[in-house]
ZAMARGU-4260 file (C-alpha; in steps of 0.2 Angstrom, whole numbers, plus 5000, padded with zeros to 4 digits):
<rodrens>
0) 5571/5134/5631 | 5576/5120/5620 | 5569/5106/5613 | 5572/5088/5615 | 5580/5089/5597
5) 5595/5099/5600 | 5597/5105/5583 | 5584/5115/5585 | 5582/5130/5595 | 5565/5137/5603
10) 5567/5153/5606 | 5556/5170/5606 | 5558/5176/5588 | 5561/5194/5595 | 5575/5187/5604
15) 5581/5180/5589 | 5578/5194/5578 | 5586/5207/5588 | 5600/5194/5589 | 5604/5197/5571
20) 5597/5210/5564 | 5610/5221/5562 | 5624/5207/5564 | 5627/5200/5544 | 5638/5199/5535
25) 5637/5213/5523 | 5627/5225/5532 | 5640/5240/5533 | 5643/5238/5515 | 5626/5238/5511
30) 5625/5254/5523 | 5637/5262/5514 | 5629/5260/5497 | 5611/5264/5502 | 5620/5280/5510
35) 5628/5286/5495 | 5614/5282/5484 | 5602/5293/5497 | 5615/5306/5494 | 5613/5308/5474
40) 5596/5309/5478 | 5597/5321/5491 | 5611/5331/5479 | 5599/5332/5466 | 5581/5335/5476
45) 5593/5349/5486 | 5580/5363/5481 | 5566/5353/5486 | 5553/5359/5499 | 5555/5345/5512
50) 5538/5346/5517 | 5530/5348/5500 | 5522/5331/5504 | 5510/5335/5520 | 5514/5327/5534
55) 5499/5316/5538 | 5500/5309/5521 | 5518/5307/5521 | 5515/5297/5537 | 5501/5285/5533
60) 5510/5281/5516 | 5526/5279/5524 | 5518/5266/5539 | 5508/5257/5525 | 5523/5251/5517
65) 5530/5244/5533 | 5518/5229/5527 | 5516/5216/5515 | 5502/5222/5508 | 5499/5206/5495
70) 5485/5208/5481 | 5485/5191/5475 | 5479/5183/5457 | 5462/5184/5454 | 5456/5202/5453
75) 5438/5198/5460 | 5448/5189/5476 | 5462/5193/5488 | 5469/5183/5503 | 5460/5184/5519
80) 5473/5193/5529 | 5462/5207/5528 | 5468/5214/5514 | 5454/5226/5505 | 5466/5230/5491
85) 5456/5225/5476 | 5444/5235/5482 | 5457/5250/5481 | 5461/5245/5465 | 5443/5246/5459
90) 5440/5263/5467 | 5456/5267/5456 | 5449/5260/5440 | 5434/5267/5441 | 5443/5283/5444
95) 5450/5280/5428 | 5434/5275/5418 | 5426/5289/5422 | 5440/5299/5416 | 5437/5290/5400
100) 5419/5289/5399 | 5417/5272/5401 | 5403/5262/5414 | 5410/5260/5430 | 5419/5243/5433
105) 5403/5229/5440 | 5388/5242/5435 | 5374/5235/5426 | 5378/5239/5409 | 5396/5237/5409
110) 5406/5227/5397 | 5425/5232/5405 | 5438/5221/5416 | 5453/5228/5422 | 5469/5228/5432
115) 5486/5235/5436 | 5499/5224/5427 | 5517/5223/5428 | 5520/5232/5412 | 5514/5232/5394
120) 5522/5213/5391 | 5511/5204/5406 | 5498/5213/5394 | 5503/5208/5379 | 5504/5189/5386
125) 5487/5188/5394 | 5480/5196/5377 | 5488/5184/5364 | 5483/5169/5375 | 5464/5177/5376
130) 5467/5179/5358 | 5473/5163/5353 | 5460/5153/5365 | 5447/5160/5355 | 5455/5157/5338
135) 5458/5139/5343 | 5439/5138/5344 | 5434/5140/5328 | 5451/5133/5321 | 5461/5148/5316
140) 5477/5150/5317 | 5482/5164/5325 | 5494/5178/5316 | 5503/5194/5325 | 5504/5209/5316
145) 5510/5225/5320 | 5512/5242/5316 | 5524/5254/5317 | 5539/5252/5332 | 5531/5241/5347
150) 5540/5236/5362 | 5551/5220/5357 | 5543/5210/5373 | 5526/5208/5362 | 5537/5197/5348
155) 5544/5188/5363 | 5528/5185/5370 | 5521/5178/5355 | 5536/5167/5353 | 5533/5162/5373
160) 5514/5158/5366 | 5521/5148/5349 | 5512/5161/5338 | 5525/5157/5324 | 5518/5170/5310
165) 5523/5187/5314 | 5521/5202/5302 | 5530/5221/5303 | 5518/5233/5296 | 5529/5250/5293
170) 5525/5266/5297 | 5526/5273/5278 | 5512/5264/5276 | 5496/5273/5273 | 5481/5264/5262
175) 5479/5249/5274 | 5466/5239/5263 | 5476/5239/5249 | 5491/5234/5261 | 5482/5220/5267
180) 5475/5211/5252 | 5493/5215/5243 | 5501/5207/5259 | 5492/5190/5260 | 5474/5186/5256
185) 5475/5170/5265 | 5476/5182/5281 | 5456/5184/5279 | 5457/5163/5284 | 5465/5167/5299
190) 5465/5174/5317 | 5473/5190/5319 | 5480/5198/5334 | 5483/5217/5329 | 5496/5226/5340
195) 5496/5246/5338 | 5507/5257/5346 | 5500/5275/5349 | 5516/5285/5349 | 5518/5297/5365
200) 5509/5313/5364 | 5504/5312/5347 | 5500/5325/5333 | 5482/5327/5326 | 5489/5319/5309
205) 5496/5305/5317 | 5480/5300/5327 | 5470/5302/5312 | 5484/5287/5306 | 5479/5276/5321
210) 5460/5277/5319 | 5462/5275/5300 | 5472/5260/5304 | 5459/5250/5317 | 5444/5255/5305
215) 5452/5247/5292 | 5458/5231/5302 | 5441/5230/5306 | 5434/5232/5288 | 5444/5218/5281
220) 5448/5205/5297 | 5434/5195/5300 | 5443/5185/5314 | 5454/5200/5325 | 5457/5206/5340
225) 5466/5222/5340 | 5480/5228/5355 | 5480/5245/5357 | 5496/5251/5367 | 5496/5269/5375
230) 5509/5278/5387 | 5494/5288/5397 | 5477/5289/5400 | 5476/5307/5393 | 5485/5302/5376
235) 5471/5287/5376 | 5457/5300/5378 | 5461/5312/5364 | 5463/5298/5354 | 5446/5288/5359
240) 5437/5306/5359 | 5427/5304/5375 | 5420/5288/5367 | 5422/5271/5376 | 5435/5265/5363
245) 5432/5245/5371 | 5413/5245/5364 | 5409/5241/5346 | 5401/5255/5335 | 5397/5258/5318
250) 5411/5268/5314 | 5423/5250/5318 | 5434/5263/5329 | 5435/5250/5344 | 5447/5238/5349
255) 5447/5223/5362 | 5463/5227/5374 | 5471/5241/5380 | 5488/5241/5389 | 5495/5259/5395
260) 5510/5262/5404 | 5514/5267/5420 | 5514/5286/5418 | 5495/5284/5417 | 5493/5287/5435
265) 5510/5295/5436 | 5518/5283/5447 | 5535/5278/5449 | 5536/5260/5450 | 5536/5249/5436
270) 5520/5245/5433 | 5506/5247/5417 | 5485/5245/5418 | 5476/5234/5408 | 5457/5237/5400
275) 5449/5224/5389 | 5430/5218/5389 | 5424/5204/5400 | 5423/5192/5385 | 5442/5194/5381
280) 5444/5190/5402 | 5434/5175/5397 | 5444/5171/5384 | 5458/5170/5395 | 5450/5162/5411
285) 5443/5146/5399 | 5463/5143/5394 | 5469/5144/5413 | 5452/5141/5423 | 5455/5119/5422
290) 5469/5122/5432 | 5461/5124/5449 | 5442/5124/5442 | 5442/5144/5447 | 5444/5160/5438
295) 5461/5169/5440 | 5459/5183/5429 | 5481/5190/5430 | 5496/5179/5424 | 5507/5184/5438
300) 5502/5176/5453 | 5505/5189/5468 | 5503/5208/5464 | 5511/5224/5474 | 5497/5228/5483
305) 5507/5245/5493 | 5510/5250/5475 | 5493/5251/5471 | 5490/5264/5485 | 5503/5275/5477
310) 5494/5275/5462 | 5477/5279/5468 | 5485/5293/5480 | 5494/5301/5465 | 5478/5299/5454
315) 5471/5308/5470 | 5483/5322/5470 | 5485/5326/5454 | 5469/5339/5446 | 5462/5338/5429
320) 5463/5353/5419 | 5445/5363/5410 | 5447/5350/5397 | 5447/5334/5405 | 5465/5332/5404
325) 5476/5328/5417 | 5488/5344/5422 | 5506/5343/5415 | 5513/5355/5428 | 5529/5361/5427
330) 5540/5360/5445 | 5536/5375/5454 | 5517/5371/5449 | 5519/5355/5454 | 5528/5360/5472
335) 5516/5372/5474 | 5501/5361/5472 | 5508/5349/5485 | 5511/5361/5498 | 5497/5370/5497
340) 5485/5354/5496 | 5483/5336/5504 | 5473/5319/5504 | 5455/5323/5505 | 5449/5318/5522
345) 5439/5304/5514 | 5450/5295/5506 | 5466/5299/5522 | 5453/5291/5532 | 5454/5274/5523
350) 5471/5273/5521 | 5472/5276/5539 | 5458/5262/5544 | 5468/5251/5534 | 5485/5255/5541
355) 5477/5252/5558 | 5469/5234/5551 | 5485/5229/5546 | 5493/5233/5564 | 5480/5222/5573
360) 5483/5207/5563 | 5499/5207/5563 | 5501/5199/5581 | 5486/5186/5575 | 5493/5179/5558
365) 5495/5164/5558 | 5484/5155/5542 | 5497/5163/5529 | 5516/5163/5526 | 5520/5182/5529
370) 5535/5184/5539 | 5530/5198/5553 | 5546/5200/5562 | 5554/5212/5548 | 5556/5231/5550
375) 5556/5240/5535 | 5558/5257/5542 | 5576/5258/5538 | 5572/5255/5520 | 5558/5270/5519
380) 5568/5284/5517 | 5571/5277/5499 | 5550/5275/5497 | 5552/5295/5501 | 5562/5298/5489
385) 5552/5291/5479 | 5537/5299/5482 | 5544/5314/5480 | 5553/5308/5462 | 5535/5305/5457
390) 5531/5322/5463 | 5542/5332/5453 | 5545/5323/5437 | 5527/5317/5428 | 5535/5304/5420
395) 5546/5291/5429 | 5548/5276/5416 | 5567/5272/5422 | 5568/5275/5439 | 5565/5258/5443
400) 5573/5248/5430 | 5589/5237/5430 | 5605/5234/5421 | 5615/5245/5428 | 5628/5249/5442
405) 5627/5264/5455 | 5643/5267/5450 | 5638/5273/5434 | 5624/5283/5438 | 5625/5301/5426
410) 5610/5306/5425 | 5600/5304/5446 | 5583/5304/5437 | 5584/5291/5424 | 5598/5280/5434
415) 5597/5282/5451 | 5590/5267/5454 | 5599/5254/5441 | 5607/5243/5453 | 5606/5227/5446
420) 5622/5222/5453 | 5612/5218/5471 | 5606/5204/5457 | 5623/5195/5457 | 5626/5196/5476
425) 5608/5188/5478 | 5609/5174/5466 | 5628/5170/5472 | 5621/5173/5493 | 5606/5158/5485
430) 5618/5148/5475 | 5629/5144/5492 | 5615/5141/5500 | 5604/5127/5488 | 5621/5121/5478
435) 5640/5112/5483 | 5654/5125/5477 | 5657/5113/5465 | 5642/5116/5454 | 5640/5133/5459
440) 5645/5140/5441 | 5635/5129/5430 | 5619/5140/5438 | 5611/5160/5434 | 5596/5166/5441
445) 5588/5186/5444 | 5576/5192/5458 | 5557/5188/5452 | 5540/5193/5456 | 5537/5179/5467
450) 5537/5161/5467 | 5526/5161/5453 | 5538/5169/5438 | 5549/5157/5443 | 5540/5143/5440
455) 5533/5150/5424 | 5553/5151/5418 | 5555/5134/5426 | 5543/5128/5414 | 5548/5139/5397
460) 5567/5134/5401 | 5559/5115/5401 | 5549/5118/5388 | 5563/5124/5374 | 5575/5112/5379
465) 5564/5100/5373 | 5558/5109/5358 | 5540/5109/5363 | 5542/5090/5365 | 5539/5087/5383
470) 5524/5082/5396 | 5524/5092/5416 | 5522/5080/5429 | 5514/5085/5444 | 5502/5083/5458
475) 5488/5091/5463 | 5493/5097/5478 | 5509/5105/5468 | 5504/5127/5468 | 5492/5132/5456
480) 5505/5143/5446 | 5514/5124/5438 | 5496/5121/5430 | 5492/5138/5426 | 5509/5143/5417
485) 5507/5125/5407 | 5489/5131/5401 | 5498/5150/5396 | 5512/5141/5389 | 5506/5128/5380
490) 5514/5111/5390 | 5504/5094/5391 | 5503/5091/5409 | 5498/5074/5417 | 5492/5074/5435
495) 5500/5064/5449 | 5492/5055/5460 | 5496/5060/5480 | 5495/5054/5497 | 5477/5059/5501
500) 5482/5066/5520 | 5504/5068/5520 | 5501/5076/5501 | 5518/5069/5495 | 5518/5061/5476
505) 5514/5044/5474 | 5530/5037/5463 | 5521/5022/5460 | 5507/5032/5451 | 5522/5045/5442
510) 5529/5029/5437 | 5514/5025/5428 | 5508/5039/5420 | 5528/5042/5412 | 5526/5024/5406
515) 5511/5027/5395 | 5517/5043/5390 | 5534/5037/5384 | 5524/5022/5375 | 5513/5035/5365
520) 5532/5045/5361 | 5549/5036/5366 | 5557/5052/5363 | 5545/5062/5376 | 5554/5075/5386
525) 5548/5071/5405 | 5547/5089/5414 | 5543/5084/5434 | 5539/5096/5446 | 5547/5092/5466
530) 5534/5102/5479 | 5548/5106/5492 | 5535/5110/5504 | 5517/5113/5495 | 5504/5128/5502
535) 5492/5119/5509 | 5502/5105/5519 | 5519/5107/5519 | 5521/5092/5507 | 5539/5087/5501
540) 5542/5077/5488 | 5555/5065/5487 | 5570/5069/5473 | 5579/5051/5478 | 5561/5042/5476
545) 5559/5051/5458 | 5578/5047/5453 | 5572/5029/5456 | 5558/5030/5447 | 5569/5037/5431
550) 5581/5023/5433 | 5568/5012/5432 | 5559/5017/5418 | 5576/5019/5408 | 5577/5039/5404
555) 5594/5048/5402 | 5597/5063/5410 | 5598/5072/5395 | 5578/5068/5392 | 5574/5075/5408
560) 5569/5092/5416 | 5570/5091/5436 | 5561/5108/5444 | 5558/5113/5462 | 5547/5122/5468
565) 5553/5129/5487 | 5543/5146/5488 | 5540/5145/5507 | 5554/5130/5514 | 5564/5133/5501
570) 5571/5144/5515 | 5569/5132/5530 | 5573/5114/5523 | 5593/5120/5517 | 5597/5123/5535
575) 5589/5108/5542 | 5601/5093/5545 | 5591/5085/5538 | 5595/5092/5520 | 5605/5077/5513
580) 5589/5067/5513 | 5580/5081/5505 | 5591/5093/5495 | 5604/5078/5487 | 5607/5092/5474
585) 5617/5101/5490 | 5631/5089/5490 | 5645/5086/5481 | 5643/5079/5464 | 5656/5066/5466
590) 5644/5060/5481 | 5636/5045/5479 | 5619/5053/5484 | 5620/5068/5474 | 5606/5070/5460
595) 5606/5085/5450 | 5592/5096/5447 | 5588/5111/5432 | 5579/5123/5443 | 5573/5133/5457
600) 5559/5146/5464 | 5560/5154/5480 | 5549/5165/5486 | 5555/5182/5493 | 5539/5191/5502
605) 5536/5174/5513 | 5548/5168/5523 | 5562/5181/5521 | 5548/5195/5524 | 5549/5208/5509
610) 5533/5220/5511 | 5528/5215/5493 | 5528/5201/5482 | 5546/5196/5475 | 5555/5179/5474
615) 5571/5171/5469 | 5573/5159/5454 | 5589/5149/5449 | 5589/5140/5432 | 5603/5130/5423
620) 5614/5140/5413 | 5614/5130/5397 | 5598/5129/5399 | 5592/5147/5398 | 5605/5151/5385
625) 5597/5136/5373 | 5580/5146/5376 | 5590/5166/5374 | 5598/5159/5357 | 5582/5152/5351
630) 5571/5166/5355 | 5586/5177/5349 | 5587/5167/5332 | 5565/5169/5329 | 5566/5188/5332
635) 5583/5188/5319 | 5568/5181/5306 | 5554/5193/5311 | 5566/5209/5310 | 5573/5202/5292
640) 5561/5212/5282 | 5558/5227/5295 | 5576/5235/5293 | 5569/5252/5294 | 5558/5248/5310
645) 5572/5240/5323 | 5592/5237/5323 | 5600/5223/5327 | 5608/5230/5340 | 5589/5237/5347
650) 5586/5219/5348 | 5604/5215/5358 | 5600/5228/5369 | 5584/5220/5373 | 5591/5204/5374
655) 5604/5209/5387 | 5590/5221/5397 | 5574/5211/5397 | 5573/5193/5387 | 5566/5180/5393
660) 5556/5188/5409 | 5538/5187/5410 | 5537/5206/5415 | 5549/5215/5404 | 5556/5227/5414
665) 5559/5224/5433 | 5560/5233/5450 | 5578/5234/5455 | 5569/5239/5472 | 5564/5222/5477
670) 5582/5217/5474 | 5587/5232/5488 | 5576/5224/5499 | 5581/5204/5498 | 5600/5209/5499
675) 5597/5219/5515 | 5589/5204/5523 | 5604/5193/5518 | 5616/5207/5524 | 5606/5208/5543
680) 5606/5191/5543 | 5618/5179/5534 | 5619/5164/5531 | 5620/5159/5550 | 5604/5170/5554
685) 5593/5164/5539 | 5598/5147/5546 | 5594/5151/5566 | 5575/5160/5560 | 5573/5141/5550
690) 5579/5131/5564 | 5568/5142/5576 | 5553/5141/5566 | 5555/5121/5566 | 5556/5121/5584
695) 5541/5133/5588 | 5529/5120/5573 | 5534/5105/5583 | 5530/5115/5600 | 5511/5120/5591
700) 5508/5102/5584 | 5512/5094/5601 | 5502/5108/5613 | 5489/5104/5598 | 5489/5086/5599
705) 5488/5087/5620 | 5471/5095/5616 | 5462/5085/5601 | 5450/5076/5612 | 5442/5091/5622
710) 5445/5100/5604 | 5438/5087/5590 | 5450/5093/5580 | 5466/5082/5573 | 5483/5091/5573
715) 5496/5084/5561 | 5513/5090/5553 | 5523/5082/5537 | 5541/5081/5544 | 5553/5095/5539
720) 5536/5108/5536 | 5534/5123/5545 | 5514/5120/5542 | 5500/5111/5553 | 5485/5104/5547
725) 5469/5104/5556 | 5455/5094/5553 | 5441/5098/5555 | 5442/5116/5552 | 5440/5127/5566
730) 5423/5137/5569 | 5422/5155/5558 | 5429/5166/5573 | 5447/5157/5575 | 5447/5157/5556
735) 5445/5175/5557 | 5455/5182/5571 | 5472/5171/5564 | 5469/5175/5545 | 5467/5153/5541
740) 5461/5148/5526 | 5452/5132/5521 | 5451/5119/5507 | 5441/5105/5504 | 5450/5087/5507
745) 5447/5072/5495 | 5435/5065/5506 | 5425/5082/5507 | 5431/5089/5523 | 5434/5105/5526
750) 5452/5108/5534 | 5463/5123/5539 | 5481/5123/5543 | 5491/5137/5552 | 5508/5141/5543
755) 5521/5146/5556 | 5531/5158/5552 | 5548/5168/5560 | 5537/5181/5570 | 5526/5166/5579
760) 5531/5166/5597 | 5524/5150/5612 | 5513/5163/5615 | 5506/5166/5602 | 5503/5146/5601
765) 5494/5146/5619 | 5481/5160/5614 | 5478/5149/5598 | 5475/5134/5608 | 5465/5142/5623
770) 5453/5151/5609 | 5449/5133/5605 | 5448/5125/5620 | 5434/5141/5625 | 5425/5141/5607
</rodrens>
């Protein structure tokens, strides 16, 4: 069945799906290499009990992540797609404060927020920007100091902050008062954000050091908040001696944020825990909170919520010893305990509920971009292997880190997962999708955690570029994550007005608004954001329209920072025909149309399907090596004096591993999954699932708007968008069984859209429209 535009095909998606799915252009090299990379794990797990996980537990965890499972920003909130994973994540914590003594997350007399983070950087970020929020309030300004050797990504993080004051404390040193007032006595007249790092497994002597250390920050800083880094729960216990070490007490043994690593609940995927007071979450939500007048307590945007399930299932598995500590078992032990034991029944039960949940939305979503159609059975057998990694070795830090290439794999534990390479053949694959071969080189990029780091590097790329010196232009219909990064990072923003109904930027009012900057500073750095394709209403912003408006305001290029922000069409509109009216950075920079841009975000878990949050971002070269050499040249003036803490070649390494990313270290597994999608599909199935999905929204919106009269409900679609809007909102049910959310329009109404997606059949559309036409 076609439609009356022959471009675009109307077809089942299963139909397309199967057409392609194992028909790329890659597919048998990437075959090969998942094969050989299976082996060494197989070579090395060769004395492994294959059932040491039970069965029923291997086959519920293996199903769950078959889904996008997405725990999105705010902690206290999550998507309506059914999605109960907070409350997973709760039950975890409370798990875990327990374990330490502390009230139980929400009870009466508790004082603790927390939540999984993607390492101890994410940590250190929301911390100094909860620290310097407060600071800011009564004037301050706010200093790092640290002790001892801490991860380099706390120094970036300050720099990503503009905390420009940064003190080494070494490890020789041992009377911290004295210290302190010999150091600086103007200290005492400012804020003080205290990083400490509590070495792995520590010896009595040396925890006595620590203790000594925070009683005496809190003797002599009036103004401090103090970050107290750990690698596990157990080494955070001994040192808190089963006292809540977040709640104040006359012995000044307290601190305001802890971040632990992820061995705390002896998982293998990259991922950390965060434990600080309410008061420090508020300190962070009143920086961020103006951006969309709610509380979003993470700096990430989406969160792996299937992740969060294999934490709370070890933390499950894994018994404390007579003491209170958790078990360091050695293999056999550890073989043996599995074997012999399984998931209590209550806690099988609700992962099984929630399997189930997920399997009878999936033929009924419709309110949110998550691609359905994908299997990820074939990719499993590597969660196993995982699993069983976490099984047998305590400790994974490195298993999934990057910077590496399979082919130099030595040792399977520690490097049997860097394969960073899949990095380069994502970035290139996106390259030749968004940009002419001719430009092609002047671009980097590396797989993200979503849409949302990719912005945030949009903006920090912006920002140094212009040495602080810039204003973001955006609309209010732009995602939330532009405004939110602005507030973490420190960027003047100014809001654009919008078409109250299509959602596009009114160029008239961004014409304006640079005006009156530029007046109050000629040499203002003019940072715009283009929404190709905004959440809510498929809203595309015009680059040729905002070109104009440059021009006519009379701003070179070099005084300009153009970002886009295609999280969910940033896979549909390069495939369109359309594309030279909308992507004029496509073409050919000798054509007449072409207008260069600096950067992009894609989103990888929407269209494209990954069964967790991961993304795509593509930034100018010479942009982001202005940022690495100025970043580079700050920690060169913090490392002058600290000779005998870190080497200059400690901070290349870093540099070359983890610089300049908001989460430090980074899964190399999302990047397995994006590159298998690109090798089943191509570049000439990616562009068939955009056309289809184009043709099967036009199908909805005109079945739709054939109904509006018997329906009271107005159907309409921004051209190119993959997303209807519905006003009014339909009745609570509809919302429900098809996962729609709803906002609040400027004229107070309340609307709901449905996003089609690649998994969305004429089927599926009919239901839609008879469960309106009966309710």
């Amino acid at each position: 069945m076609k439609t009356s535009n022959n471009d675009l095909c109307l077809e089942d998606p299963k139909i397309i799906g199967g057409k392609y799915k194992f028909d790329g252009e890659n597919l048998q090299t990437y075959n090969y290499f998942i094969s050989q990379l299976l082996k060494k794990y197989e070579d090395y797990f060769h004395d492994i009990d294959e059932d040491m996980l039970p069965h029923r537990d291997k086959e519920v965890l293996m199903k769950l992540f078959n889904y996008h499972i997405n725990n999105v920003g705010n902690p206290d909130g999550q998507c309506k797609y059914g999605l109960e994973t907070r409350g997973v994540e709760l039950k975890l914590l409370n798990k875990i404060f327990e374990y330490l003594h502390m009230n139980p997350y929400g009870g009466e007399d508790t004082n603790t927020f927390g939540y999984f983070t993607l390492g101890h950087k994410e940590a250190s970020i929301f911390s100094l920007k909860a620290a310097k929020t407060r600071f800011q309030k009564e004037e301050l300004e706010t200093v790092l100091i640290s002790h001892g050797k801490i991860p380099l990504g706390v120094y970036e993080s300050a720099v990503l902050l503009n905390i420009e004051e940064q003190i080494i404390i070494e490890d020789q040193v041992e009377q911290m008062d004295t210290y302190f007032k010999s150091k600086n006595e103007d200290l005492k007249n400012k804020g003080i954000f205290f990083t400490i790092s509590l070495p792995n497994q520590c010896t009595k002597e040396e925890l006595n050091k620590i203790k000594n250390i925070i009683v005496a920050a809190r003797r002599y800083f009036t103004n401090c908040y103090i970050h107290l880094m750990v690698n596990s729960i157990n080494d955070l216990k001994i040192l808190s001696e089963g006292m809540n070490i977040l709640k104040p007490d006359e012995s000044h043994m307290y601190v305001d944020v802890v971040s632990i690593s992820c061995t705390c609940v002896k998982s293998s995927y990259l991922t950390g825990l965060l434990i600080t007071s309410v008061n420090v979450q508020k300190d962070f939500n009143d920086a961020t909170v103006q951006y969309i007048g709610a509380e979003d307590s993470t700096v990430v945007g989406s969160r792996n919520g299937n992740f969060l399930f294999l934490d709370d299932y070890f933390f499950n598995r894994f018994k404390l010893d007579e003491k209170g500590k958790l078990k360091n078992l050695n293999e056999q032990e550890l073989s043996s305990t599995f074997v012999k034991s399984q998931l209590p029944e209550k806690e099988y039960r609700m992962y099984k509920e929630f399997m189930e949940k997920l399997e009878r939305l999936k033929p009924v979503s419709m309110g949110y971009p998550i691609n359905q159609l994908w299997d990820n059975s074939q990719v499993s057998k590597l969660f196993e292997m995982l699993i069983k990694a976490s099984i047998m070795y305590n400790t994974c830090n490195g298993i999934f880190s990057s910077y590496a290439s399979v082919d130099t794999i030595k040792d399977p534990v520690k490097d049997i997962f860097y394969i960073d390479e899949f990095n380069d053949k994502i970035i290139n694959f996106y390259k030749k999708i968004f940009f002419h071969e001719d430009v092609q080189e002047e671009f980097t990029g590396y797989v993200t955690t979503g849409g949302t780091e990719g912005n945030y590097i949009g903006l920090l790329t912006a920002k140094r570029k212009f040495k602080n010196n810039a204003v973001l232009f955006f609309t209010a219909e732009s995602h939330y994550s532009l405004s939110k990064g602005a507030a973490i990072f420190d960027i003047k923003t100014e809001k654009v007005e919008h078409h109250p109904v299509l959602g596009e930027m009114d160029y008239n009012s961004l014409k304006e608004k640079i005006i009156f900057n530029q007046k109050l500073n000629p040499n203002l750095g003019v940072i715009i954001n283009i929404n190709l394709g905004t959440t809510m209403k498929g809203s595309i912003d015009k680059i040729k329209k905002v070109e104009e408006v440059l021009r006519e305001c009379e701003i070179p290029q070099e005084q300009v920072y153009v970002h886009c922000d295609g999280a969910l069409h940033g896979h549909i509109l390069p495939f369109l025909n359309t594309y030279k009216e909308i992507l004029p950075f496509k073409l050919a920079p000798e054509d007449e149309n072409y207008i260069p841009i600096d950067s992009i975000a894609v989103s990888g878990h929407k269209f494209l399907g990954a069964p967790f949050p991961c993304g795509i971002g593509i930034f100018r070269k010479s942009n982001v090596d202005s940022m690495v050499n100025e970043i580079q040249s700050n920690f060169k003036d913090i490392i002058t004096n600290s000779k005998n803490v870190y080497t200059d070649e400690e901070v290349q390494k870093y540099f070359e591993q983890h610089g300049t990313i908001i989460t430090g270290s980074r899964n190399s597994y999302m990047s397995v999954v994006i590159w298998k999608r690109i090798c089943e599909l191509g570049e000439k199935g990616l562009g068939e699932f955009a056309q289809n999905t184009i043709g099967i929204s036009k199908y909805a919106e005109q079945k739709l708007k054939e109904v509006e009269k018997q329906t009271n409900i107005t159907a309409f679609r921004n051209k190119s968008s993959n997303i209807i809007i519905l006003k009014p909102s339909p009745k609570g049910e509809i919302l429900d069984k098809w996962g729609m959310p709803q906002e609040i329009d400027e004229n107070n109404n309340v609307v709901s859209h449905l996003d089609i997606m690649p998994h969305v059949s004429t089927d599926m559309i009919d239901e839609f429209v008879n469960d309106l036409l009966i309710k």
